[in-house]
C-alpha positions in Angstrom: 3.9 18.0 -23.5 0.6 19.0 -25.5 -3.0 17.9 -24.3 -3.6 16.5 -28.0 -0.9 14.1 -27.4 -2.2 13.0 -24.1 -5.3 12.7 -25.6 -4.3 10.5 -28.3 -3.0 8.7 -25.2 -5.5 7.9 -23.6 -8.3 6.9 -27.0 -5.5 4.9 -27.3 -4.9 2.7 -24.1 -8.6 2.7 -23.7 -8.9 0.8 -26.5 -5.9 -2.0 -25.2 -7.2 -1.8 -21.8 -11.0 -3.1 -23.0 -11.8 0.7 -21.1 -14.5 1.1 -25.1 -18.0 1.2 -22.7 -15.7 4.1 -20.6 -16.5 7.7 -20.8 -13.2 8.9 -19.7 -13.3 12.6 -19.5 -9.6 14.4 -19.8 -8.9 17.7 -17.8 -6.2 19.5 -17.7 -5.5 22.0 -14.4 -3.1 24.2 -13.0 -1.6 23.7 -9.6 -3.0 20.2 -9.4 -3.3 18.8 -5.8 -4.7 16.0 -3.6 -4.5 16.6 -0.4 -2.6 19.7 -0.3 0.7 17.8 -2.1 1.4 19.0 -5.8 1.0 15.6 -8.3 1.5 16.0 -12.0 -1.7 13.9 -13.0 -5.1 12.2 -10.9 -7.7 9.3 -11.7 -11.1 9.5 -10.0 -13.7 6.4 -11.4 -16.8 5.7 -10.4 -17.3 1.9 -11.3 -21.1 2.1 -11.2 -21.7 4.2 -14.4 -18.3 3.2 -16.0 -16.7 6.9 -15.8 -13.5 8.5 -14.8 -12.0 11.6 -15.0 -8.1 12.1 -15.2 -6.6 15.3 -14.8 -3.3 16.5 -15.9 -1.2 19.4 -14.7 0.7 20.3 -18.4 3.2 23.1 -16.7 4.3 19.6 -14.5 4.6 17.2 -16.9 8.5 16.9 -17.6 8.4 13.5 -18.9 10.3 12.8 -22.0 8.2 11.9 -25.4 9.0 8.2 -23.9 7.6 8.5 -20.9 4.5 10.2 -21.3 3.1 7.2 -22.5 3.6 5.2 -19.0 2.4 8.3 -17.3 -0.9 7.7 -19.0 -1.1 4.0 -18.6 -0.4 4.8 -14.8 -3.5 7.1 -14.4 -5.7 4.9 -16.7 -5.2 1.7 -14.9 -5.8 3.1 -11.5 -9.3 2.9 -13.6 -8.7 -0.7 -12.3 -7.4 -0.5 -9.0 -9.3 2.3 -7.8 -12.0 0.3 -6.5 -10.1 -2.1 -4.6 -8.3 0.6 -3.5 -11.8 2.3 -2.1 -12.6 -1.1 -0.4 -8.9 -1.0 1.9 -9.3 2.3 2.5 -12.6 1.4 4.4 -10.6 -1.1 6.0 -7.9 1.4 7.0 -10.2 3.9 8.5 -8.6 6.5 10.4 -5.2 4.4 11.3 -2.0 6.2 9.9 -0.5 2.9 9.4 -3.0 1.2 7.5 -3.6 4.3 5.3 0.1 4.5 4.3 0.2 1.0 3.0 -3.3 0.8 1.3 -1.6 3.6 -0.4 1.8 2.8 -1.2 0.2 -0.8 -2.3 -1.8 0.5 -4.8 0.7 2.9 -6.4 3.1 -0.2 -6.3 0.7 -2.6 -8.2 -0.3 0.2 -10.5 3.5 1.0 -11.4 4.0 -2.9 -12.3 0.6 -3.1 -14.5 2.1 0.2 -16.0 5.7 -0.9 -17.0 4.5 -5.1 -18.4 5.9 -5.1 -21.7 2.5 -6.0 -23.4 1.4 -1.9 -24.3 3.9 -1.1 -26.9 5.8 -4.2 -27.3 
């Protein structure tokens, strides 16, 4: 996939997410990681000033031309579950347990905002 279509991507959802104030910044990287584990793209916002950064990794994107799009929806709306996400991982602290579902809860209820018929249909 080409960073000009992920570009157009993203102008686009910004504008059906209500993300127009946003400065969303696109990146692309090599090697991407978090945490030492290889991901294919990240979201970091910071509410306050109404930014965030996603970064791709292009030579790890081997999503069809139909599912590029809900790879980019995924990463944009963590725009919106990022900082509820901050908030339970305050809450989770240092517990293993805790961490692990703050975690796999927000990548859950990110997956469902990013697969609602409403983007394309």
């Amino acid at each position: 996939m080409s960073a000009a279509a992920i570009r157009k991507l993203v102008a686009k959802y910004q504008r059906l997410m209500g993300l127009d104030t946003w400065d969303i910044e696109v990146r692309f990287e090599k090697d991407l990681q978090v945490d030492g584990v290889p991901v294919t793209a990240t979201s970091d916002s910071r509410h306050r000033y109404q930014d965030s950064i996603l970064t791709f990794d292009l030579a790890r994107i081997h999503q069809t031309r139909e599912r590029l799009p809900a790879l980019v929806r995924h990463e944009m709306l963590h725009i919106f579950t990022q900082e509820l996400s901050s908030l339970a991982e305050q809450w989770a602290a240092n517990e293993p347990v805790r961490q692990q579902l703050v975690e796999e809860t927000n990548e859950r209820a990110t997956t469902m905002l990013e697969r609602m018929v409403i983007w394309d249909g």
